[in-house]
KETOR-170088 format. One record per residue: x, y, z of N, C-alpha, C in turn; residue in three letters. Coordinates in steps of 0.2 Angstrom, whole numbers, plus 5000, padded with zeros to 4 digits. Layout:
<recs>
XYZXYZXYZALA ...
</recs>
This chain:
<recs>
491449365040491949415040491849475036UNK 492049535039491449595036492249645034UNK 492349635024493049675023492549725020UNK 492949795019492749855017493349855011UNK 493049905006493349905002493149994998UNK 493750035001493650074998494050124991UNK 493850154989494050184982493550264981UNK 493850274974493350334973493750334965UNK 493150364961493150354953493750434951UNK 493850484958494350554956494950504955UNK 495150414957496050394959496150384951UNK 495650374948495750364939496150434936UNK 495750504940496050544936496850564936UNK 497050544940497850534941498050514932UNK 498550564929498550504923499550544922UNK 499750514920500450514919500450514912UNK 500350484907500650484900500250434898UNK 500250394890500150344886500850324887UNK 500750254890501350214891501550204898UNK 501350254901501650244909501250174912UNK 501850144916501250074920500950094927UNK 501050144928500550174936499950204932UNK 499550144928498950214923498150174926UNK 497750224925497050234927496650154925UNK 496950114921496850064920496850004923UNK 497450014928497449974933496849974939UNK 496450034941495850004944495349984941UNK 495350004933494649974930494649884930UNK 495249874929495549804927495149754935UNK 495549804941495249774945494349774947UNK 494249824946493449824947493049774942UNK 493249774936493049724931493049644934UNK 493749624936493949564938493349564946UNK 493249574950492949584954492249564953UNK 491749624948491249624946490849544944UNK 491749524936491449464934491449404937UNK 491749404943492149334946491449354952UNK 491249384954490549404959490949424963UNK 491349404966491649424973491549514973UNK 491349554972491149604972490249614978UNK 490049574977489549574980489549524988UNK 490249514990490549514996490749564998UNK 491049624996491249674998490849754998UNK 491149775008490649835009490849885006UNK 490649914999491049974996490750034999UNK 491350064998491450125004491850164997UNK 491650254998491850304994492450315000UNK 493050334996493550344999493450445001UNK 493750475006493650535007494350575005UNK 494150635006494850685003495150675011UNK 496050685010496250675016496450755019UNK 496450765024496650835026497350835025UNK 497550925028498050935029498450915034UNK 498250885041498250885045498550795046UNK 498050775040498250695040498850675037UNK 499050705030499550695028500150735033UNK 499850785036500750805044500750735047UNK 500550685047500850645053501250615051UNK 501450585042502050575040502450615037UNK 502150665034502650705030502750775034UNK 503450815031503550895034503050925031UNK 502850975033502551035033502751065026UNK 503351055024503351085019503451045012UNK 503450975013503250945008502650935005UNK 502050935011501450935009501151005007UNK 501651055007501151125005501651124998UNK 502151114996502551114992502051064984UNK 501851004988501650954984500850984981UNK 500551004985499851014985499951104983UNK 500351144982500451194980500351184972UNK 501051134970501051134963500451094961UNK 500251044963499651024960499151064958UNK 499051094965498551134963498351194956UNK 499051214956499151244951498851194942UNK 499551154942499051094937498351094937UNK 498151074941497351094941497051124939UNK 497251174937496951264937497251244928UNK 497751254926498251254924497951194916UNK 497751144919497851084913498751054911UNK 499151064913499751054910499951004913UNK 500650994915501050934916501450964922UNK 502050924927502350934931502750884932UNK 503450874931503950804933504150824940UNK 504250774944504250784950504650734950UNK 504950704947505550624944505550614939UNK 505950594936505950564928505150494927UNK 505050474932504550434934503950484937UNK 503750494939503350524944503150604941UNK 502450614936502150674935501450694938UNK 501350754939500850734941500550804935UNK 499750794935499450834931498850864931UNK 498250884929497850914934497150864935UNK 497250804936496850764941497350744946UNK 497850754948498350714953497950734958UNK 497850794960497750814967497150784970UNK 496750784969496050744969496350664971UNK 496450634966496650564966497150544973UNK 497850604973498050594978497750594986UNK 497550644987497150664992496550594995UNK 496250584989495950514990496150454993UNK 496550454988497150394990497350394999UNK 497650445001497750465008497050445012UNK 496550475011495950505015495550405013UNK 495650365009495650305010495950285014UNK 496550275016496950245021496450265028UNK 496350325031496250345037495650325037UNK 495150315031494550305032494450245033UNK 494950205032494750115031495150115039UNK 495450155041495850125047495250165053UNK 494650225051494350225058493850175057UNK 493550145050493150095050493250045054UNK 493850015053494149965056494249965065UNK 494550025065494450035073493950055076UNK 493350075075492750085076492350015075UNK 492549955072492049895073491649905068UNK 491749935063491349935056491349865053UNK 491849875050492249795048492749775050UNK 492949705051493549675051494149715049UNK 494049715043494749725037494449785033UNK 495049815030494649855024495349835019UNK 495149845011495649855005495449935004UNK 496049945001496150014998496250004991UNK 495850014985495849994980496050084975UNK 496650114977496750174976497450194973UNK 497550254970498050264965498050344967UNK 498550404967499350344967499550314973UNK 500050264972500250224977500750264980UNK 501050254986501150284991502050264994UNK 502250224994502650184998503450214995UNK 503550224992504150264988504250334991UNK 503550374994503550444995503850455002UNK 504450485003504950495010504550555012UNK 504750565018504250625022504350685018UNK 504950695015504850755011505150765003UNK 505150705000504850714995504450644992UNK 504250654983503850634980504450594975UNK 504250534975504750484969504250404969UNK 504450394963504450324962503550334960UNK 503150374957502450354956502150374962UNK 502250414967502050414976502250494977UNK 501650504980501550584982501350594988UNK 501150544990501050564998501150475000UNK 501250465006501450405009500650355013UNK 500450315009499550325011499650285018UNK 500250235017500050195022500350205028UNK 501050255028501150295034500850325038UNK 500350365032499950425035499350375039UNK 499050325035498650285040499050285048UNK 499550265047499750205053499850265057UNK 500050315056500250365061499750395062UNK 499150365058498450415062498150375066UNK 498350285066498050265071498550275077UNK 499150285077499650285083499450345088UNK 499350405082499150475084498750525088UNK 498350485082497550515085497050455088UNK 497050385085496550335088496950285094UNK 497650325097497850305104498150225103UNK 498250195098498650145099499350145100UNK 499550095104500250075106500850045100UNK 500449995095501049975094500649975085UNK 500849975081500449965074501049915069UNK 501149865066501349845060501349855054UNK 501849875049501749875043501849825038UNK 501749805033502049755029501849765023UNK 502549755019502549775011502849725008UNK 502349705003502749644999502449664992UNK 502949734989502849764983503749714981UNK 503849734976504549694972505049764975UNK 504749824974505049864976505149884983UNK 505749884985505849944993505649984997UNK 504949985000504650045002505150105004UNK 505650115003506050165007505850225007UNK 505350255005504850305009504450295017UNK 504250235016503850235021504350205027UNK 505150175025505650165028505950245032UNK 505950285029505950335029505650375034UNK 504950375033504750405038504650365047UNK 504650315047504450275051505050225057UNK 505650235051506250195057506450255062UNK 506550215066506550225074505850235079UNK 505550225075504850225078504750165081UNK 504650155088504950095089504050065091UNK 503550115090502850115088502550085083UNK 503150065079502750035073503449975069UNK 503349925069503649865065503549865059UNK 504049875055504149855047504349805046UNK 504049755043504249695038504249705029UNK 504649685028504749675018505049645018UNK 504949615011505249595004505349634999UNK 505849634997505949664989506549624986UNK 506549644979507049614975507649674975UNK 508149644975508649674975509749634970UNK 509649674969509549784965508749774963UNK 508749824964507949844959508049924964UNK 507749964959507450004960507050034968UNK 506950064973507550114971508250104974UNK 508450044973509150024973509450034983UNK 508950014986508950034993508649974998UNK 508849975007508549925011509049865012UNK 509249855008509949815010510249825018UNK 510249885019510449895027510049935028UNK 509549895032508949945035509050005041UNK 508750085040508650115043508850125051UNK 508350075053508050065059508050015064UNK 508249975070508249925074507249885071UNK 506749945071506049915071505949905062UNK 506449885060506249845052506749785050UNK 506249765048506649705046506249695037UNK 507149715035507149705027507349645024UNK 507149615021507249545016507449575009UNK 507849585007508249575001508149514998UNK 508049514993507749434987508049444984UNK 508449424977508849394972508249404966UNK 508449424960507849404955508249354954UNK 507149324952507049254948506949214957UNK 507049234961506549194967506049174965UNK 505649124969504949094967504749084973UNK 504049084972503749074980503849044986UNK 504048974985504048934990504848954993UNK 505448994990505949034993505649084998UNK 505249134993505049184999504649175005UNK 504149095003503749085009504249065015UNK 504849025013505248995019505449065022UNK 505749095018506149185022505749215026UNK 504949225023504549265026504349225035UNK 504549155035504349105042504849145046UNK 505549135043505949135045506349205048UNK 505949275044506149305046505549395050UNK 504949375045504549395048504249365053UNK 504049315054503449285058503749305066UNK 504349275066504449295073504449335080UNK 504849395074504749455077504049495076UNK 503549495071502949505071502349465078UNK 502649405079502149375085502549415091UNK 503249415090503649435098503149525098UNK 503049555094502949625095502249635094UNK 501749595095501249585095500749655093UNK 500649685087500449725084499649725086UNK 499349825088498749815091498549795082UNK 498649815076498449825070498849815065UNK 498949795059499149765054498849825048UNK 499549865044499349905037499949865032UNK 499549855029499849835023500049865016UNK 500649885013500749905007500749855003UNK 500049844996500049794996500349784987UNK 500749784986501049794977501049704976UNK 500849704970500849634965501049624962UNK 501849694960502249674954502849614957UNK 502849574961503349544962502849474959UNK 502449444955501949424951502449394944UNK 502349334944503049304939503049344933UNK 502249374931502049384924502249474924UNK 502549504930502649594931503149584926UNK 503049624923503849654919504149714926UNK 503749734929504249794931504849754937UNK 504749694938505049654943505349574940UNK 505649554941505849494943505749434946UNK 505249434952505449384955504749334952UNK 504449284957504149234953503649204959UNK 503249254958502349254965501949244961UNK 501449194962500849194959500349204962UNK 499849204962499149214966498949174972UNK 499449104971499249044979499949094984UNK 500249124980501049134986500449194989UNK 500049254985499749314988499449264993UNK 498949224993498449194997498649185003UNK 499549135001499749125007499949165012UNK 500149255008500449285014499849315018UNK 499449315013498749365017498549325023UNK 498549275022498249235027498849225033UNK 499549215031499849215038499749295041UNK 499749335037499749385039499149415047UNK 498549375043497949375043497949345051UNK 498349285052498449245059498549305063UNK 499249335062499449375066499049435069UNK 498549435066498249495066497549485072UNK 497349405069496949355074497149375080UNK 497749355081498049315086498249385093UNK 498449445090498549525093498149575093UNK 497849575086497549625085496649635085UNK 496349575086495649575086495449575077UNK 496149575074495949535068496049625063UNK 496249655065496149725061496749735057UNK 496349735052497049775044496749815038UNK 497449855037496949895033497649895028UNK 497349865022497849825016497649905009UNK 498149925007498349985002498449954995UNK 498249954991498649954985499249984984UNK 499749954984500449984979500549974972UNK 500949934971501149924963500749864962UNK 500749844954500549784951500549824942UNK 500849814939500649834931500649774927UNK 500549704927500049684921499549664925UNK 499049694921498249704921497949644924UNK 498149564920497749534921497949494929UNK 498649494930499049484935498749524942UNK 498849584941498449624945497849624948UNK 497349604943496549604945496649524948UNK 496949474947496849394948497049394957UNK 497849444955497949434964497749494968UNK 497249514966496949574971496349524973UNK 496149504969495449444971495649394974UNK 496249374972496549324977496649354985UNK 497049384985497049434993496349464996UNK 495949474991495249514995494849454997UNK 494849384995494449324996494549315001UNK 495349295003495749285009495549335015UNK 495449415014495449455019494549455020UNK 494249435016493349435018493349365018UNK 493849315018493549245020493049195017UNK 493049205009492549195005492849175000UNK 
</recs>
């Protein structure tokens, strides 16, 4: 099984403050963890490319993305700082790492659909799934996994695409762009309340939100996820599987509660993994979201990339 694994050394320059937990240290953590565990030498690494204007319009307005990529670029120029959220700054490596960040998703999503590889992980920052078509909240500045899924819908002619998010937090960005889309199936989990305090009554007919309680523990989430994913994911039979793939819901995250450890990641990767067998000729293109403790993060990204390369 041939998974691709793309990145690029610009998602580092993204950098928010000393203290912030969306920081440039969480990819080194994982490349580290990879390197020494070998499983790096399983994987097809691939440079992530810049993403066009063009690819980010297929989830966001027109004028979020020139708004967004406006001030950036400024910073750029500039060296200074921008709040964009009490959470969410960007500064002048943002634009770069953003734009990467995107231009990975579509890049891992025409490998995939071209029969390059089975699978590909997006091992890139910043993460995406908070960003609504017009604006930027929650660490997320453009929506990486939207904009994939709507470039396969859009430009590479398919019918039906899936999404799945099993960050602790609510994608309601990418809820956002995407409900009523009756082209595309969203499943999650999140913890609730948490942040952004949303998803409890979903958007859309074509999502299906799970609300968790903190202090869940795996084999709670594994039963809901039977229960409430599996069904409708096999009844809608997905040409493709995108993944928003956050690890803060990890017993050891502090920015979360609930209580996943690295056999629960394995688990869902792999039912996931069925589903995708079973309708899509096996095709997923899995994104990085959230994960902030380091060692938590690198254990279950290696856990989920074994499972999607089969090794």
């Amino acid at each position: 099984m041939s998974t691709a694994f793309f990145s690029h050394p610009d998602c580092r320059l993204h950098d928010m403050g000393a203290g912030h937990p969306e920081c440039p240290q969480r990819l080194a953590a994982i490349d580290d963890y990879l390197i020494a565990s070998g499983l790096d030498i399983a994987l097809d690494r691939r440079e992530a490319p810049l993403a066009s204007l063009r690819d980010l319009g297929f989830a966001h307005s027109s004028g979020h993305v020139d708004e967004v990529c406006d001030v950036l670029e400024r910073l750029e120029a500039s060296g200074e700082m921008h709040a964009f959220d009490p959470d969410t700054s960007g500064g002048p490596g943002t634009l770069k790492a953003a734009l990467r960040a995107a231009g990975a998703a579509v890049a891992a999503t025409n490998a995939v659909l071209d029969g390059e590889v089975e699978n590909a992980f997006c091992a890139v920052r910043p993460p995406g799934h908070h960003a609504t078509r017009d604006a930027a909240m929650g660490f997320c500045f453009f929506n990486n996994v939207a904009v994939a899924a709507r470039h396969a819908l859009d430009v590479r002619g398919l019918q039906r695409v899936a999404i799945v998010d099993f960050d602790v937090h609510h994608g309601n960005g990418t809820e956002d762009i995407i409900a009523g889309d009756d082209r595309v199936l969203m499943a999650s989990f999140f913890q609730h309340p948490l942040y952004p305090y949303s998803g409890a009554v979903p958007k859309g007919t074509n999502m299906i939100n799970v609300p968790i309680p903190p202090y869940t523990r795996g084999a709670e989430i594994r039963e809901l996820i039977e229960a409430n994913w599996m069904p409708r994911l096999e009844e809608f039979r997905p040409e493709m599987i995108f993944i928003s793939a956050g690890f803060d819901a990890h017993r050891e995250d502090d920015l979360g509660q609930l209580g996943l450890v690295e056999a629960d990641y394995e688990w869902i990767t792999l039912r996931i993994m069925g589903v995708a067998e079973r309708h899509a000729q096996g095709r997923i293109v899995s994104c990085l979201e959230g994960g902030y403790h380091l060692g938590a993060l690198a254990r279950s990204v290696a856990t989920h990339l074994r499972a999607l390369a089969g090794v």
